[in-house]
C-alpha positions, -999 to 999 in steps of 0.1 A, spaced: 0 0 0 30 26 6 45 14 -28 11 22 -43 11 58 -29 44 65 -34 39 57 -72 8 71 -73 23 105 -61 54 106 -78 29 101 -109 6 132 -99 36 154 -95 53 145 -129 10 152 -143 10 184 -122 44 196 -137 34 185 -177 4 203 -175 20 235 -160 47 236 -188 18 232 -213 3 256 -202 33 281 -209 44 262 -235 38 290 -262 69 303 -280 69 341 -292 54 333 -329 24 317 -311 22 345 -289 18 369 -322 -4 347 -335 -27 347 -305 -28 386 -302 -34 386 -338 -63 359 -331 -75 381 -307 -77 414 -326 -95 393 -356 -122 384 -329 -126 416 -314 -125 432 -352 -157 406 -360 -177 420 -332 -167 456 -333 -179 450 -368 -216 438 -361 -219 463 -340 -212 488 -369 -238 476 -385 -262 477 -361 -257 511 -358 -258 517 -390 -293 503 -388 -308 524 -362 -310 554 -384 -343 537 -399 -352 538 -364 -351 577 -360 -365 578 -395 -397 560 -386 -408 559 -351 -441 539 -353 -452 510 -371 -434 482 -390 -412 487 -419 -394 466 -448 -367 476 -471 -331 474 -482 -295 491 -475 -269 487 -500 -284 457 -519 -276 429 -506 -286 436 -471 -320 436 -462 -344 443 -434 -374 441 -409 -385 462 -384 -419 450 -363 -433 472 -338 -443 455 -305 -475 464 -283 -450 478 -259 -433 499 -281 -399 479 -287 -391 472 -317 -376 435 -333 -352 442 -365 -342 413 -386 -313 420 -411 -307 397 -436 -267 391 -449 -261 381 -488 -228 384 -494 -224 413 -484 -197 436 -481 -201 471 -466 -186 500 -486 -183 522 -459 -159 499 -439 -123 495 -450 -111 460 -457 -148 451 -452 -158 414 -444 -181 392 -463 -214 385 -443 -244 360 -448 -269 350 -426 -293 368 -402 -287 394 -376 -318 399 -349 -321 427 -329 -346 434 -299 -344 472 -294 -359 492 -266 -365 534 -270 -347 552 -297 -315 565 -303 -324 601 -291 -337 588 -261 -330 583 -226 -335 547 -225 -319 530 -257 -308 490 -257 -300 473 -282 -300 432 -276 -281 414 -307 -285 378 -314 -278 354 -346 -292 329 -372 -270 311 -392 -250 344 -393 -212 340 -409 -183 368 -413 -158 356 -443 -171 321 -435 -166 320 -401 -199 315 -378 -206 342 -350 -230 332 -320 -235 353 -289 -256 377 -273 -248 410 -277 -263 440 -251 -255 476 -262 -271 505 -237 -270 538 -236 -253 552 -210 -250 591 -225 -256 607 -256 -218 600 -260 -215 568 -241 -225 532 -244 -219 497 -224 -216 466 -244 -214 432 -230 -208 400 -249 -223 367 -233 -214 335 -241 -194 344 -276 -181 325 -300 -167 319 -333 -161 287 -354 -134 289 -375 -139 275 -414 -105 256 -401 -119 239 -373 -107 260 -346 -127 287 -322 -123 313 -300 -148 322 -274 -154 357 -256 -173 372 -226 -170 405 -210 -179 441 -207 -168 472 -227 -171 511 -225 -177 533 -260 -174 570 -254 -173 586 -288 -151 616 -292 -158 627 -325 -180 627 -352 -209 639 -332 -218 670 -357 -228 649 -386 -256 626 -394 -229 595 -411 -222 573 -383 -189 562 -407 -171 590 -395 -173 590 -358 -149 578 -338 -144 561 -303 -123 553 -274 -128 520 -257 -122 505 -223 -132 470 -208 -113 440 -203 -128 401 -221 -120 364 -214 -123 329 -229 -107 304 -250 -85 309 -279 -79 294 -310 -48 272 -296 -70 263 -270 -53 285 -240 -76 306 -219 -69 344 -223 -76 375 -204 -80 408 -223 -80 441 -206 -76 473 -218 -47 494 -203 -44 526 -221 -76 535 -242 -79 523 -276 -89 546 -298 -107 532 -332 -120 554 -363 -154 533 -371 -146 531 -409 -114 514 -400 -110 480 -392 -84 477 -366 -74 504 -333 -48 528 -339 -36 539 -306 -39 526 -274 -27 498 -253 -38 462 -247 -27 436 -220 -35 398 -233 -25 374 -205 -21 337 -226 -5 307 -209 2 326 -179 25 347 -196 11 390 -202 15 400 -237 18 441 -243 3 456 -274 8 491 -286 -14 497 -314 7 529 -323 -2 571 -327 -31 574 -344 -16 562 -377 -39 540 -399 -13 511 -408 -25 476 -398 7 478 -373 13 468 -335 43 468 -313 37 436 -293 63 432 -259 62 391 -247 82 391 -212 102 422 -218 110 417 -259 90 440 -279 84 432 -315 77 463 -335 55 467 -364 35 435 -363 11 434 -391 -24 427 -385 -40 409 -415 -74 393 -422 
């Protein structure tokens, strides 16, 4: 019985210690990859959340009763009026591509949307949901809550998030969000306004690691533009934190990313 334990210990610690260097097993390149992997995912949703915008100018445009129609083609919508004044949009995806938004993404599927008040009122939520929805292939699920907080503010929480990858892989994402836009307020386009955001996101990445993801420094991102442009971003993957600089203000798809005090400037980010 003491040879059994003994065995049976030495066995967990040898476990214990395998699983620990696994779990920090990631070399600098996979590092990259994962802030890259995580800046696609946070690019997906900042980029249904565009959209959604984009669609509440019907709102302002008609306040009562339901309403069908079509922006840009190839995506199309619904808007039903409930008995207690909320409204339920359904926008349907075809391939489509939005010109307003650089490097734009392919999407197909169906976007709902369960909205309470209006835009220019107090009370304004916006509660985001999907059907078969996919961005360049890839299929989004999630709830999605955008409210009001101040004409210039907005909370946005992400519940149980997450993408399948056409390779197989997928990244999940829950967590909170601040959007206080600081220009862009003067003109009726929403494609020129731009924000800063603060928050902080976990789950599971595509390598399978769990991640946290808190902003440290504002990130500032122009809402025509697909990717931040200043600001700075703490990813914590396999226990190790992961520093990323998205730059001055400059639009250029480029990051300096630091990995346990080596920084790694100009880091493309492409999707």
């Amino acid at each position: 019985m003491k040879a059994v334990s003994k065995w049976f210990y030495l066995g967990a610690f040898f476990a214990a210690l395998t699983l620990t260097s696994c779990d920090g097993h990631l070399d600098d390149t996979e590092r990259k990859q994962a802030v890259k992997d995580d800046v696609q995912a946070d690019g997906y949703y900042d980029d249904l959340i565009s959209e959604t915008d984009d669609i509440q100018t019907l709102i302002l445009e008609d306040k009562s009763g339901n309403q069908n129609g079509s922006k840009d083609g190839s995506k199309t919508y619904t808007i039903v009026t409930n008995p207690d004044g909320s409204r339920d949009i359904t926008v349907t995806f075809v391939n489509y591509t939005n010109l307003n938004f650089a490097n734009s993404h392919v999407k197909n599927g169906i976007v709902n949307i369960h909205v309470t008040g209006t835009p220019d009122s107090t009370v304004f939520i916006r509660v985001i949901t999907f059907t078969n929805f996919t961005i360049d292939g890839n299929q989004i699920w999630g709830t999605i809550t955008v409210t009001k907080v101040s004409p210039t503010v907005t909370t946005i929480q992400i519940a149980n998030g997450q993408i399948n990858f056409t390779d197989g892989t997928t990244y999940t994402r829950q967590g909170t969000k601040t959007r206080t836009q600081i220009d862009g307020m003067l003109t009726p386009s929403i494609w020129d306004n731009v924000y800063q955001v603060t928050g902080s996101f976990t789950g599971t990445n595509r390598q399978g690691f769990n991640y946290s993801h808190e902003v440290i420094t504002p990130l500032v991102r122009y809402m025509s533009y697909r990717y931040f442009v200043s600001g700075i971003l703490e990813l914590e993957v396999g226990n190790r934190d992961i520093v990323i600089d998205f730059g001055d203000g400059t639009l250029d798809n480029l990051v300096d990313i630091t990995i346990n005090g080596t920084t790694y400037p100009d880091v493309p980010l492409t999707h």
